[in-house]
KEFI-113758 format. One record per residue (C-alpha): residue number from 1; x, z, y. Coordinates in steps of 0.1 Angstrom, whole numbers, m for minus. Example, Ala and Ser with C-alpha at 12.3 -4.5 7.8 and 13.67 -1.06 7.14 Angstrom:
! residues 2
pos  px  pz  py
1  123  78  m45
2  137  71  m11
This chain:
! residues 351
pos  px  pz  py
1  m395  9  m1457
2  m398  46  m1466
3  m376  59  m1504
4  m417  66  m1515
5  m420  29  m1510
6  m389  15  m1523
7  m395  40  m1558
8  m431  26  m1560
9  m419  m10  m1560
10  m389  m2  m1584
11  m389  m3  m1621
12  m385  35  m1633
13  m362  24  m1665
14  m336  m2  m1651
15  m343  8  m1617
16  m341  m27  m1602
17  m368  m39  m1585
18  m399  m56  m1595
19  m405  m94  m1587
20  m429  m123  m1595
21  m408  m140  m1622
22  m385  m117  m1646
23  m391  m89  m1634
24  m430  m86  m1631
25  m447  m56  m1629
26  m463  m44  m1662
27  m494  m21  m1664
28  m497  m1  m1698
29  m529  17  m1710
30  m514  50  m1698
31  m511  38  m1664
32  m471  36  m1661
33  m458  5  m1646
34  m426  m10  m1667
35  m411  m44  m1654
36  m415  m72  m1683
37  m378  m73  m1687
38  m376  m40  m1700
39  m412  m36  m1721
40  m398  m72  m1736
41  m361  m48  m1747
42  m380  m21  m1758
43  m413  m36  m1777
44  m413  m37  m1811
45  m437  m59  m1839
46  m474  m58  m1826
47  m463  m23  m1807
48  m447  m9  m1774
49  m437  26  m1768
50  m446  39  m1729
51  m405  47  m1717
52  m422  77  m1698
53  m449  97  m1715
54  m443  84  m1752
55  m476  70  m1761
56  m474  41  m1790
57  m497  9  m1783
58  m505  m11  m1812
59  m513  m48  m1811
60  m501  m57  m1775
61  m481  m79  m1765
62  m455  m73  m1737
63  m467  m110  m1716
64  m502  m103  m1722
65  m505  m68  m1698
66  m523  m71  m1671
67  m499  m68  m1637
68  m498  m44  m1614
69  m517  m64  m1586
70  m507  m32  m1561
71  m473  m32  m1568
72  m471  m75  m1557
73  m489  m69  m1529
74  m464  m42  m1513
75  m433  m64  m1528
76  m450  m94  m1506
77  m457  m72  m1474
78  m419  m56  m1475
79  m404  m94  m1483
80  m423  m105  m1449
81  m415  m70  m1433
82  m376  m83  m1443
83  m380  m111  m1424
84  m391  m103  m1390
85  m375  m76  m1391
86  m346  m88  m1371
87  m368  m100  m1347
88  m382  m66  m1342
89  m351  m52  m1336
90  m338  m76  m1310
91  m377  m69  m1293
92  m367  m33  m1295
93  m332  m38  m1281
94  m344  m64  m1253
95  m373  m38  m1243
96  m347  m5  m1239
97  m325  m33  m1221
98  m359  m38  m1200
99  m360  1  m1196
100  m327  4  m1188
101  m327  m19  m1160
102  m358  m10  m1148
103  m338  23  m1141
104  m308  12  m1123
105  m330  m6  m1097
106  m353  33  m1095
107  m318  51  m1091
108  m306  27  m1066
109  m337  32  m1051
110  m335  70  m1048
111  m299  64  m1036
112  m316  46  m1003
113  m338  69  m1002
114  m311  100  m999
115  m294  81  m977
116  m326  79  m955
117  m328  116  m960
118  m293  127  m952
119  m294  104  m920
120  m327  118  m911
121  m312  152  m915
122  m280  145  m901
123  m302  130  m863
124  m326  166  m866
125  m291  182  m864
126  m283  164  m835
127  m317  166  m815
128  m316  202  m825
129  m285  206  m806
130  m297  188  m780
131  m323  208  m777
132  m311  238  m774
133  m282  223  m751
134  m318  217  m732
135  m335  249  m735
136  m300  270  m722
137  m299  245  m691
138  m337  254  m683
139  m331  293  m686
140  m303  291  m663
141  m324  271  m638
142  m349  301  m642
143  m324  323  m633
144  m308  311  m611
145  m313  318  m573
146  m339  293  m553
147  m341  280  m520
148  m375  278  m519
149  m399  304  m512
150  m434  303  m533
151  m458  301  m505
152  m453  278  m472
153  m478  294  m454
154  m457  327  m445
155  m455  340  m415
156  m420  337  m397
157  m417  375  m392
158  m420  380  m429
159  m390  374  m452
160  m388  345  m478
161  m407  354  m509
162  m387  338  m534
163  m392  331  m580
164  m363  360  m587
165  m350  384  m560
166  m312  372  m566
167  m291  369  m539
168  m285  332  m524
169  m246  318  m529
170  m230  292  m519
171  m238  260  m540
172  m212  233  m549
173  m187  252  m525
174  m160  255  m548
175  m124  248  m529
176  m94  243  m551
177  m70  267  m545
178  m39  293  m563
179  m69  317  m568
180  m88  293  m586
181  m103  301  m623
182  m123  281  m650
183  m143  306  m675
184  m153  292  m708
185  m178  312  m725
186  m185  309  m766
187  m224  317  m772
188  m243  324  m809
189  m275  314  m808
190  m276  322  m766
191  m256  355  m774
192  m220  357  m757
193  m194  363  m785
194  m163  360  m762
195  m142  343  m734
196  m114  330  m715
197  m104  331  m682
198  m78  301  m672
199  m60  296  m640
200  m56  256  m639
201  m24  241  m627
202  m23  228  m589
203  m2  196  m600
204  m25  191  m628
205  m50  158  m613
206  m65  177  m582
207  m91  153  m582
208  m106  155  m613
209  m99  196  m611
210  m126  194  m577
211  m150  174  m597
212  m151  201  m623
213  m147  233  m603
214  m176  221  m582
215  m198  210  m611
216  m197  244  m622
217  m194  264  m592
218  m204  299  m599
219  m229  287  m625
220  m223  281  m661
221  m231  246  m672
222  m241  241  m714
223  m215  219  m729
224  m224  203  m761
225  m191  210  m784
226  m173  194  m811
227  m145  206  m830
228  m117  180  m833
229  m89  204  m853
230  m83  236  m862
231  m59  260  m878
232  m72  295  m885
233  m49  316  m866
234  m32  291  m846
235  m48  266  m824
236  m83  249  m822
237  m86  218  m809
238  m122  211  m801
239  m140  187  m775
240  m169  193  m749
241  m190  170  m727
242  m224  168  m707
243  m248  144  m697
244  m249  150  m660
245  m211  152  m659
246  m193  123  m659
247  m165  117  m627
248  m149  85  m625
249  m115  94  m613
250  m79  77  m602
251  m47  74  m627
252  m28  104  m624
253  3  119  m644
254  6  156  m652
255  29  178  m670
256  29  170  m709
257  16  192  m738
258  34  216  m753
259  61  226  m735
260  100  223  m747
261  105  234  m770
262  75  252  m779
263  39  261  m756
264  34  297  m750
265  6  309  m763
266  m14  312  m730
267  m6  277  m720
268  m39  258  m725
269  m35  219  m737
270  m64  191  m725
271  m71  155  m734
272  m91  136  m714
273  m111  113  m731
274  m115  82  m703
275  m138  50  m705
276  m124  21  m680
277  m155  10  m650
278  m168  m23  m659
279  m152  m45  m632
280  m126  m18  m623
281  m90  m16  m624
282  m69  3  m645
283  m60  29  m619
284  m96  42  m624
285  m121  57  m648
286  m146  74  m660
287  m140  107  m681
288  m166  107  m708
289  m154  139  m728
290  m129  173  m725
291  m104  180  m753
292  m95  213  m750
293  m65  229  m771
294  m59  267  m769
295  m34  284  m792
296  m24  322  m802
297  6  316  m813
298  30  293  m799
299  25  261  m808
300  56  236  m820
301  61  201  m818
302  49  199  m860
303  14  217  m846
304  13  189  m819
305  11  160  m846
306  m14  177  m861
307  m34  183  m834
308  m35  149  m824
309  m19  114  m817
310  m35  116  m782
311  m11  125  m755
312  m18  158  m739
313  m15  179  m707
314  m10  210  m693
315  m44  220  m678
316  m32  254  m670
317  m27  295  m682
318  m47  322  m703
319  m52  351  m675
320  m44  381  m693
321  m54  413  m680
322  m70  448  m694
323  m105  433  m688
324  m98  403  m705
325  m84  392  m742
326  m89  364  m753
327  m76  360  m786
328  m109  369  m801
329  m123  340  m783
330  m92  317  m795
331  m95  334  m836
332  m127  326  m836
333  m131  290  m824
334  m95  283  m843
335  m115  291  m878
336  m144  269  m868
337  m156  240  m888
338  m178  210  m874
339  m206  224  m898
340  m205  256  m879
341  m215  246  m845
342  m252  241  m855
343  m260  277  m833
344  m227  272  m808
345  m229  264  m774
346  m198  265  m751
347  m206  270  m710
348  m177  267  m683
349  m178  285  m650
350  m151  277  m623
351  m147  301  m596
């Protein structure tokens, strides 16, 4: 109840409130209403005095005035108002309870449902990648030299008419050998934004070295990339694979990564991430992934155990020459984050 309220239901002279026994509510001629407690104090013989504007009423006794009907009626509404008011505050309480839960389960709720969204994100990401891993594959195809000539119906005296006057090479020819190179190439958004040419090692697994060479004979295949590690301005470790390569190959032991005490920095690190042939033994297996690490400046044993746990190898040396510097290539990859490969694309060429 409002202070208007409580001062309309409270007697203006002893200031207690009004009620339907002692203290009942008194109306005078003038209108004021005195409790009888106080009219009883301040009457005098056959006369009261009004405690507010003065006036003298003569005759009238203090029992005898009429009482303020109004003034019961509110007294009776705030007594029940007194009484359920408790219940109206645990209502209130039970209904903000109510609310309250009403939005943990909303919030939870929107939780899933940026969950969903994140995931959704995080697979467009993906397919994004994979499509444009896609697209690249295609626009080599288109340009790359054909075997087959557009029409069959030519005459024999006439030369081949072929999709892209390019000259024909050897396919799949590639012969492991001292003059052997890999090239891996880092591409923006299809633009080249450097390279490295390495020599591989002849001890290191000649097998698996053919595979590769000849997968990418002359022609540079789209790897889908994933950096591992980095550290700007030393090393980046970072990991490369394709669909359509996957050679199952024999055990084989090479030279460990880095060198004693430290790797120069041409020498080129590699992990090769195996998965065993269902029903095979252990001396064979299927290589599912490349690790490549590639440092600038030589790379200690306390770089190694950050790079990884995994055991690495020797694949082979930076070539160095006038034509070709490759620390760009390294800088850049070494400051990479797996957030920045979205528009990255790394090819490998073996010659």
């Amino acid at each position: 109840m409002d202070a208007d309220m409580e001062h309309f239901v409270t007697c203006g002279v002893c200031f207690s409130e009004f009620d339907e026994e002692i203290r009942k509510p008194k109306f005078l001629q003038c209108a004021h209403t005195v409790c009888l407690t106080c009219l009883q104090t301040i009457c005098q013989v056959d006369s009261i005095s009004c405690p507010f504007c003065r006036k003298n009423f003569v005759g009238v006794d203090a029992s005898s005035l009429p009482n303020n009907s109004y003034v019961l009626h509110i007294l009776k509404l705030k007594k029940k108002n007194e009484k359920i008011q408790p219940n109206l505050d645990k209502c209130q309480t039970n209904k903000l309870v109510t609310a309250l839960e009403i939005r943990e389960r909303v919030q939870e709720q929107l939780d899933d449902v940026m969950k969903t969204i994140i995931a959704a994100g995080e697979q467009v990401k993906k397919i994004q990648v994979e499509n444009s891993l896609e697209m690249l594959e295609l626009i080599s195809a288109i340009n790359s030299p054909t075997t087959t000539s557009i029409s069959s119906s030519s005459s024999s005296d006439q030369p081949a008419t072929y999709i892209f006057a390019t000259p024909t090479i050897p396919v799949n020819h590639f012969v492991l050998g001292e003059s052997s190179i890999f090239i891996l190439k880092l591409l923006q958004s299809g633009t080249l934004k450097g390279e490295i040419r390495i020599r591989p090692l002849p001890t290191f697994h000649p097998e698996f070295l053919q595979q590769l060479g000849k997968f990418c004979y002359k022609f540079p295949k789209m790897f889908s990339t994933t950096v591992n590690k980095a550290h700007a301005g030393v090393f980046a470790l970072f990991s490369v694979s394709h669909l359509l390569f996957r050679p199952a190959v024999s055990k084989f032991t090479s030279s460990p990564w880095p060198g004693n005490p430290n790797t120069s920095p041409g020498e080129v690190g590699i992990i090769l991430n195996k998965s065993i042939l269902p029903g095979s033994t252990l001396n064979s297996s299927i290589i599912t992934s490349l690790s490549f690490i590639l440092s600038i400046n030589p790379v200690n044993h306390q770089h190694k155990n950050l790079i990884s746990q995994v055991p690495a190898e020797i694949f082979g040396h930076v070539i160095y020459n006038s034509l070709n510097q490759p620390d760009e290539f390294i800088m850049e990859l070494s400051k990479f984050k797996k957030s920045d490969l979205m528009n990255y694309t790394i090819s490998i060429e073996s010659h």
